[in-house]
C-alpha positions in Angstrom: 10.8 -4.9 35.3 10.2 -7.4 32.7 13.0 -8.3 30.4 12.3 -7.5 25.7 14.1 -8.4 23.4 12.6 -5.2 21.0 11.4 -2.7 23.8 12.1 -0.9 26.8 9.9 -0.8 29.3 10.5 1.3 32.6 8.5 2.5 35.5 8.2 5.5 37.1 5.5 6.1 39.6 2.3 5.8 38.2 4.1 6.1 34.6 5.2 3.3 32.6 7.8 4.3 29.5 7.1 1.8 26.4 10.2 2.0 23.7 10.3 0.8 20.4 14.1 -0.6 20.6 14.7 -2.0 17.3 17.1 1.3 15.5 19.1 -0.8 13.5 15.8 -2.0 11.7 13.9 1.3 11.9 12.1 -0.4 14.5 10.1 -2.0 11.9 7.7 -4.6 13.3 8.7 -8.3 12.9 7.1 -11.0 14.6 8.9 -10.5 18.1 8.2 -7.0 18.4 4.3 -7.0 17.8 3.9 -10.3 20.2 6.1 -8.3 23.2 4.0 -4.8 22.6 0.9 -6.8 23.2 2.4 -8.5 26.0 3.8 -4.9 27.1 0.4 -3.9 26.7 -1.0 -5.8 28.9 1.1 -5.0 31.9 0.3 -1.4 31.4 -3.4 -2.3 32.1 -3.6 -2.0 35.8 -5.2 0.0 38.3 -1.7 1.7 39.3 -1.1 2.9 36.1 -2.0 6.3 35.2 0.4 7.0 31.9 1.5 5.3 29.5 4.2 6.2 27.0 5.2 5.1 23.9 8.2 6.2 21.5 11.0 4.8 19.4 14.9 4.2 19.9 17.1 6.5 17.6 16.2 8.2 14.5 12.9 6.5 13.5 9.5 6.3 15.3 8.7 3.2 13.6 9.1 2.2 9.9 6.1 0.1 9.7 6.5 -3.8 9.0 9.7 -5.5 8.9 9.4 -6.7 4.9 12.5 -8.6 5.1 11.2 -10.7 7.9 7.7 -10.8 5.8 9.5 -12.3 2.5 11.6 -14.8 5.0 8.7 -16.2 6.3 7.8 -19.5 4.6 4.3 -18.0 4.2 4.2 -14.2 3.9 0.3 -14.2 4.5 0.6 -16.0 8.0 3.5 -14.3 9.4 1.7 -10.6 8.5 -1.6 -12.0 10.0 -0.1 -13.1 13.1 1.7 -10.0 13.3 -1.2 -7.8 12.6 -2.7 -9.8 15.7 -0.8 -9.1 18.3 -0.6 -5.6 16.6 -4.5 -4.9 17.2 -4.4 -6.6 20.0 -2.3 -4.4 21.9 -3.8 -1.4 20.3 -7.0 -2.6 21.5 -5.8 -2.8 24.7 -3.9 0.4 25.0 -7.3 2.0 23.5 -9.4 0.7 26.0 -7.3 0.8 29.3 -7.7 3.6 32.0 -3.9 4.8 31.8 -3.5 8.0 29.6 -1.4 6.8 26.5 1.1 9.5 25.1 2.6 8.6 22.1 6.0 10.6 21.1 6.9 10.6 17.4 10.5 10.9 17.5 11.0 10.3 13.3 9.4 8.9 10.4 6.5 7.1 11.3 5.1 4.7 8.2 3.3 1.7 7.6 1.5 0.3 10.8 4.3 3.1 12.8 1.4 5.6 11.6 -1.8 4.2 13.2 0.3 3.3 16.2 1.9 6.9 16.4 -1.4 8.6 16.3 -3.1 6.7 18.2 -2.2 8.2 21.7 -4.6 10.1 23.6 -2.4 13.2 23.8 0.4 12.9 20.7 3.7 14.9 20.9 5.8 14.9 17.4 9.5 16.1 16.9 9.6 18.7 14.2 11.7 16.5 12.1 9.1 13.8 12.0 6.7 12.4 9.4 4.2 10.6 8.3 3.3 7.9 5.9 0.8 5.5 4.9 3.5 3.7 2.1 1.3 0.4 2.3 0.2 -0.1 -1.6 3.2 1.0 -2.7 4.7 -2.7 -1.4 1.2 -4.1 -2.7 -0.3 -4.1 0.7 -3.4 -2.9 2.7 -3.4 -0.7 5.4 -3.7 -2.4 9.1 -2.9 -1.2 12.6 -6.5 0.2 13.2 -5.7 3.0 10.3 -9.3 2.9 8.6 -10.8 3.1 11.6 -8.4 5.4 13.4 -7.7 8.4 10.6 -11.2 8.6 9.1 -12.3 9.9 12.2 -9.6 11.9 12.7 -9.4 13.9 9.9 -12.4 12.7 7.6 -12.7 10.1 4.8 -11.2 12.5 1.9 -8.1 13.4 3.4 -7.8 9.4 4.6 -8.2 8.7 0.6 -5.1 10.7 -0.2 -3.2 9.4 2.4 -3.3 5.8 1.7 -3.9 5.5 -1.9 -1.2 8.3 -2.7 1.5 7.6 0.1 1.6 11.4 0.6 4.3 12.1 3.4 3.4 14.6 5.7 5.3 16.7 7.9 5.1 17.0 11.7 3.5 20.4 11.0 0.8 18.9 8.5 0.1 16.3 10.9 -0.4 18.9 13.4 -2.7 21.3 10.8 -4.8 18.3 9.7 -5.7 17.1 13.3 -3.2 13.9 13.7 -1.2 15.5 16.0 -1.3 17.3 19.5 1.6 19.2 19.6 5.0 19.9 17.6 8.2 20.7 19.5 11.8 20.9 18.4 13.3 17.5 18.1 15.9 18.2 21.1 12.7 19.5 23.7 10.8 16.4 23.0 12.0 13.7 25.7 11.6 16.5 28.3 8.0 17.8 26.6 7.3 13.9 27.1 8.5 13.5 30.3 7.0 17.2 31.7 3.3 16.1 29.7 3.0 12.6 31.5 3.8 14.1 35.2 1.4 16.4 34.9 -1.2 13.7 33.2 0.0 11.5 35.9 -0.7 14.0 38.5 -4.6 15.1 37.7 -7.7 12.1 38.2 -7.3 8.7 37.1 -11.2 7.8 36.6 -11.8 11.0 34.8 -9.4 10.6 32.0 -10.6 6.9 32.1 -14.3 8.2 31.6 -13.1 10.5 28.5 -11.3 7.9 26.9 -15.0 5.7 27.5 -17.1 8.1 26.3 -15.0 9.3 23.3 -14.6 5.4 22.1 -18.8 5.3 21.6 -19.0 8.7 20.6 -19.4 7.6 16.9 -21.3 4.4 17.7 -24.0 5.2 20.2 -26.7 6.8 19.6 -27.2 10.7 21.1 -29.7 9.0 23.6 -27.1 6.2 24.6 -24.5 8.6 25.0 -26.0 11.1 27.6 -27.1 8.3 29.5 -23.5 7.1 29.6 -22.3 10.1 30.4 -24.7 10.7 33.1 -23.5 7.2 34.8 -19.9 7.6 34.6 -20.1 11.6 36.0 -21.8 10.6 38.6 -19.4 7.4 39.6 -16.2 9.9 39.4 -18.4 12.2 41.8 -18.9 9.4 44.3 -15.5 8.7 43.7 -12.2 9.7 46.5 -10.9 11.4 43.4 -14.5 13.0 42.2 -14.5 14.0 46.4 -11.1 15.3 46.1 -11.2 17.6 43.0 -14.7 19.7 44.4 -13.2 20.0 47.8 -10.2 21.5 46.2 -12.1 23.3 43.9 -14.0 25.3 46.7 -10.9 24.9 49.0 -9.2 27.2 46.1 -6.5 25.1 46.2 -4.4 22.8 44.1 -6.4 18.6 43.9 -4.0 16.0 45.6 -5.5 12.7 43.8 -4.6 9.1 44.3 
């Protein structure tokens, strides 16, 4: 396994295990952390990969930017750009890979911790969690994908609120307003994580990758486009062994064994 200085990453199977390790700092992102989550990223793109998880160390998801490394820096305006860089970049890249992303928000997630704790496929949030845009109140602008990710999540009014206000919402508002999956006690959640990626892990690999394709162009494409896409990648995940797989086991009555 590869060696972070501000993550774990383990492996499991078909499951890799991404956390934010950085609790004495709220596992606020500083320069280190968004370079080695893009770099993190990019191992978790690969054809054995089927989950990915992401979560933070101790009593914070992820506190958003580390300020105290941003007023450090010689020039503020560089180090944030460079960070919000590697930032998108491994967004990007968990966005756009085939793996099933889980994200598990363990505590407060603010700043750039928002986007990033939302942005799962499937998102799990402890009951003590929360969420927070908190950018203009340090004079800053929101980044980490969160005007693209949470207008279309929960609509451009409610967006409004959240980032010109810095309204904190509970794991339960997060929940009613569409941000989040599923609530669970704080105590349940690293086994609600664990028992959600083996069965994600378990079902077919090029059918969650075609949702997560077809859902990134639902908003762009026109209706057209999209049926045509969809009409491609259906029928490559029927030609497929797993595509094969899941209608034998269908008729067969019996319980899919995929790759």
């Amino acid at each position: 396994m590869p060696e972070f200085e501000t993550l774990k990453f383990t492996r499991s199977g078909s499951v890799v295990g991404i956390v934010l390790d950085r609790p004495e700092a709220a596992n606020g992102m500083n320069d280190t952390l968004t370079r080695e989550l893009a770099e993190a990223a990019a191992l978790c793109d690969d054809d054995a990969v089927k989950v990915v998880t992401i979560t933070g160390e101790g009593k914070f998801f992820c506190a958003g930017g580390d300020l105290k490394a941003v007023a450090a820096a010689p020039s503020p305006g560089a180090y944030v750009n460079g960070m919000a860089e590697d930032l998108h970049r491994a967004m990007s890249t968990f966005a756009r890979m085939d793996a099933v992303v889980i994200t598990a928000v363990n505590g407060v997630a603010a700043g750039a911790g928002f986007p990033l704790g939302v942005s799962g496929d499937l998102v799990l949030a402890a009951e003590s969690a929360s969420f927070t845009m908190a950018y203009t109140k340090a004079g800053l602008s929101p980044d980490g994908g969160s005007s693209y990710l949470l207008p279309r999540l929960i609509g451009l009014r409610k967006t409004q609120e959240l980032m010109i206000t810095n309204r904190v919402l509970t794991a339960a508002e997060a929940a009613q307003w569409g941000l989040v999956t599923t609530v669970v006690p704080d105590a349940e959640l690293p086994a609600a994580l664990d028992q959600l990626a083996a069965r994600t892990a378990s079902s077919a690999r090029r059918s969650n990758a075609a949702v997560k394709q077809l859902l990134l162009t639902a908003y762009a494409a026109t209706f057209e486009d999209q049926v045509a896409r969809e009409a491609r990648l259906i029928s490559e995940c029927a030609d497929s062994a797993d595509g094969k797989e899941g209608v034998a086991a269908f008729l067969g009555k019996r319980r899919p064994e995929f790759a």
